[in-house]
N, C-alpha and C positions, 0 to 999 in steps of 0.2 A: 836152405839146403843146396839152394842151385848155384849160388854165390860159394859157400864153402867145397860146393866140386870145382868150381871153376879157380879158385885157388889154390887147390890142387891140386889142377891138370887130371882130374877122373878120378885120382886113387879114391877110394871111397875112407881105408885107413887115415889117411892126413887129412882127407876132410873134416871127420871124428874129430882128429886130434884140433885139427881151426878150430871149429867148435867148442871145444872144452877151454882152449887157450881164450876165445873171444868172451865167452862165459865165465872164466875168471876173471879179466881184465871187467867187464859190467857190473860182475859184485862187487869188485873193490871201489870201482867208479860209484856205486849206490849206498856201498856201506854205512857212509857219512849221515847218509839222510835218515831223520826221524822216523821209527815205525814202532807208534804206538797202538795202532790198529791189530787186528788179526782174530787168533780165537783161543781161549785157555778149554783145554780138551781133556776129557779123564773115562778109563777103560780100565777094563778088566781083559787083558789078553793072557792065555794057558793060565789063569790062576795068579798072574802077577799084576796087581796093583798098580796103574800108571799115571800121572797127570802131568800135564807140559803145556807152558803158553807158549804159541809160535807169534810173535810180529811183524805184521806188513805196515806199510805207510795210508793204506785207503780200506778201508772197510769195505769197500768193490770188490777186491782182492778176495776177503775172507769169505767171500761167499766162492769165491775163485773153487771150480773143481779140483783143479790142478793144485790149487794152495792145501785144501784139506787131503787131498790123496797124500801130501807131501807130511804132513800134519800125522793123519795115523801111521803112515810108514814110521815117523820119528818117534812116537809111542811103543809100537812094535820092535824098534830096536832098543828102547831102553828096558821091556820088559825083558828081551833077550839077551843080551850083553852087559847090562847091568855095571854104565858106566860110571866113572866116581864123580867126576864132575864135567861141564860142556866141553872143555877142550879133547875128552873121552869119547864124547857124544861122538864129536864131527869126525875124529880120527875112526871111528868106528863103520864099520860095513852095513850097509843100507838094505843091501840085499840083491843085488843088481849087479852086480862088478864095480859096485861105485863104493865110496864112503857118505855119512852124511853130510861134510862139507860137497864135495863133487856135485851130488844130488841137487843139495840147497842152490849152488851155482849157475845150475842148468836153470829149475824153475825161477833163478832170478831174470835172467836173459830168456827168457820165454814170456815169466810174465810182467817184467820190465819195470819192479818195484825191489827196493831194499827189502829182504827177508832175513830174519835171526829168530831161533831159539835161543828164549830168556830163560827159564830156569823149567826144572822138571824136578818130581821126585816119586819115589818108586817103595812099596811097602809089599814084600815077597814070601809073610808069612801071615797066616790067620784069615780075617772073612774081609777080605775089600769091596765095598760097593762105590760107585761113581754114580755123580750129580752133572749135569752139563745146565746151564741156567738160560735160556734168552740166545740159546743158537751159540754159543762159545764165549758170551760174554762175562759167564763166572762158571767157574768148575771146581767142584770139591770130590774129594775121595776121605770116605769114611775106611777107618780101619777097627776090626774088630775083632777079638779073643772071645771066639764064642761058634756055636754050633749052626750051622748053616740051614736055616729054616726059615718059610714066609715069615713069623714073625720077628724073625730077627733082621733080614735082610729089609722089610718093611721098616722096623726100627733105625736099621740104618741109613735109609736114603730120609725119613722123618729129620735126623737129626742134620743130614747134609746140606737139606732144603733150610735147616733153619742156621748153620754155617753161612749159605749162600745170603741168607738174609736179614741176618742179626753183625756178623762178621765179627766173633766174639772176640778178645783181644788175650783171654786166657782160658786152658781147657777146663783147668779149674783152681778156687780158688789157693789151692796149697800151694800153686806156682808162683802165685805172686813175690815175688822179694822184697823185702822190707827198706832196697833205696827206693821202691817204686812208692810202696805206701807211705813214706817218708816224705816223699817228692809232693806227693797227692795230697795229703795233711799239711803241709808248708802252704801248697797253693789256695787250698779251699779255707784255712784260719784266717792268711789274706784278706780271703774275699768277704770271708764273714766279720772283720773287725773294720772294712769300709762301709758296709752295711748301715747306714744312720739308725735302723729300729735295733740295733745290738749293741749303742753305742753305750750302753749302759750296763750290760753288762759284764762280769769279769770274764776272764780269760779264762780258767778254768769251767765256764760253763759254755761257753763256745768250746772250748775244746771238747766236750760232751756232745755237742751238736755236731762236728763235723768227724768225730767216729761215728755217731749214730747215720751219718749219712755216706760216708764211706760206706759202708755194712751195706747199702742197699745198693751204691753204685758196683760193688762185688760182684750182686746179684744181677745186676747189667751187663758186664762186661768178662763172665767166668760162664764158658756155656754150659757147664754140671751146674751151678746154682740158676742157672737162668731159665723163666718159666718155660716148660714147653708149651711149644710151639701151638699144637692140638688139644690140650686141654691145661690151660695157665693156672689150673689150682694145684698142680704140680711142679715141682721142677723135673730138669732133664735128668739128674740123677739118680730122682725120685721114680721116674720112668721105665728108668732101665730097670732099676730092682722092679719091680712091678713085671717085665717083659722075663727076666731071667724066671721069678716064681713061676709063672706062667709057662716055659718053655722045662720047668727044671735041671737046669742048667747053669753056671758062671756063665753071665754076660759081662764083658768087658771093654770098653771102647778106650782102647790103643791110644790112636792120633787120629788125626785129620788134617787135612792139606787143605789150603782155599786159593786157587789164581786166580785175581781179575785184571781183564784183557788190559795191557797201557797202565795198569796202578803207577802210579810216582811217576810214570813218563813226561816230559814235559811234550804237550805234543804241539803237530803247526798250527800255528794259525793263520792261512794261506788263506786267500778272497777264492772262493770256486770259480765263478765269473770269467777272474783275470787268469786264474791256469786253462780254464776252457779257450780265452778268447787268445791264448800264448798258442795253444795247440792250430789252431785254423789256422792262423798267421801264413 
């Protein structure tokens, strides 16, 4: 602060503005760098459904006050504004007199690491619950068609926990598409006709084998076929009917969102050591 008066000769205005000016030039100077780090976050603010992973480059960072204040403000605005996509996001008002590019700028030159918002997404009608997993390292938001009650909302963080921990690949299995299953039968007839104990048999009876194994990889990989979580003599689907008799009510589950922190990033692989021993220098 004493350096940007001093290069303003006291105004305290143009200080400001040094300021903002030196804090953009350091995020664009950081942008480049890798941040895989940070924390995937998910709320409920006024009734609007939110989750968003922010990226820093150091997990120090994510525990950073100033990172998470930064983090739910960013949630906050997307509950509120309800941007279409990130270039929305940042163009959009923080709440401060700033936008949330401006904002993200500042805590970049403050806390002296590359920071991005990687994707968010936002569900503004029906019963939203939020999962946060291991401090921000996976976060889900269950969305739900249905009456707002302990056992529903129980129900929903149930199926969150097992989002965050199963990472189903489809919600169920009607969604699959037939190049998928196509693909998955190509690959697994392969593998069964390298098989030396198969080598005897025809084609036609492997190809029996690997629907019948398909059919159970479904029920891995479709979280309505997949057992729950709390009692695996059911499935998830099975569940819900069971929760709706119970509540008498249509229970529905919508969607669900899953981020985890850095997924597909390639991240560094920097010697801690040698950044520590760069800094004393």
């Amino acid at each position: 602060c004493k350096k940007a008066l001093t290069e303003a000769d006291g105004n305290i205005d143009k200080a400001v503005e040094w300021l903002r000016e030196k804090g953009l030039a350091t995020a664009q100077k950081k942008a480049g760098r890798i941040a895989a780090e940070g924390v995937a976050y998910a709320a409920v603010i006024d009734g609007i459904g939110v989750i968003v992973e922010v990226n820093a480059e150091s997990d120090f960072v994510a525990k950073n006050e100033l990172f998470n204040e930064y983090v739910h403000g960013v949630a906050s605005v997307i509950a509120k504004e309800n941007p279409a996509d990130l270039d929305a996001l940042y163009a959009a008002p923080f709440g401060n007199g700033k936008t949330v590019q401006e904002e993200q700028n500042d805590k970049v030159l403050v806390i002296g690491e590359n920071i991005k918002v990687r994707r968010f997404a936002r569900y503004a009608e029906g019963l939203s619950v939020p999962y946060v997993h291991m401090g921000g390292r996976i976060a889900v938001l269950v969305n739900m068609d249905a009456p707002e009650n302990d056992a529903v909302v129980e129900l929903a963080k149930d199926i969150a926990m097992q989002v965050a921990a199963l990472n189903p690949t489809f919600q169920d299995k009607s969604q699959i598409n037939d190049e998928f299953i196509a693909k998955e039968k190509e690959i697994r007839l392969a593998q069964a006709k390298e098989d030396p104990k198969n080598a005897s048999k025809p084609e036609a009876i492997l190809t029996k084998i690997v629907e019948g194994g398909l059919g159970k990889y479904f029920k891995e990989i479709c979280l309505m076929q997949q057992p729950f979580v709390k009692d695996d003599k059911v499935s998830v689907e099975q569940h819900i009917a069971a929760v709706a008799k119970e509540v008498g009510a249509d229970v529905k589950l919508v969607g669900y969102t899953r981020f985890e922190k850095g997924e597909g990033i390639e991240k560094r692989q920097d010697d801690l050591a040698e950044e520590v021993a760069k800094l004393v220098k």
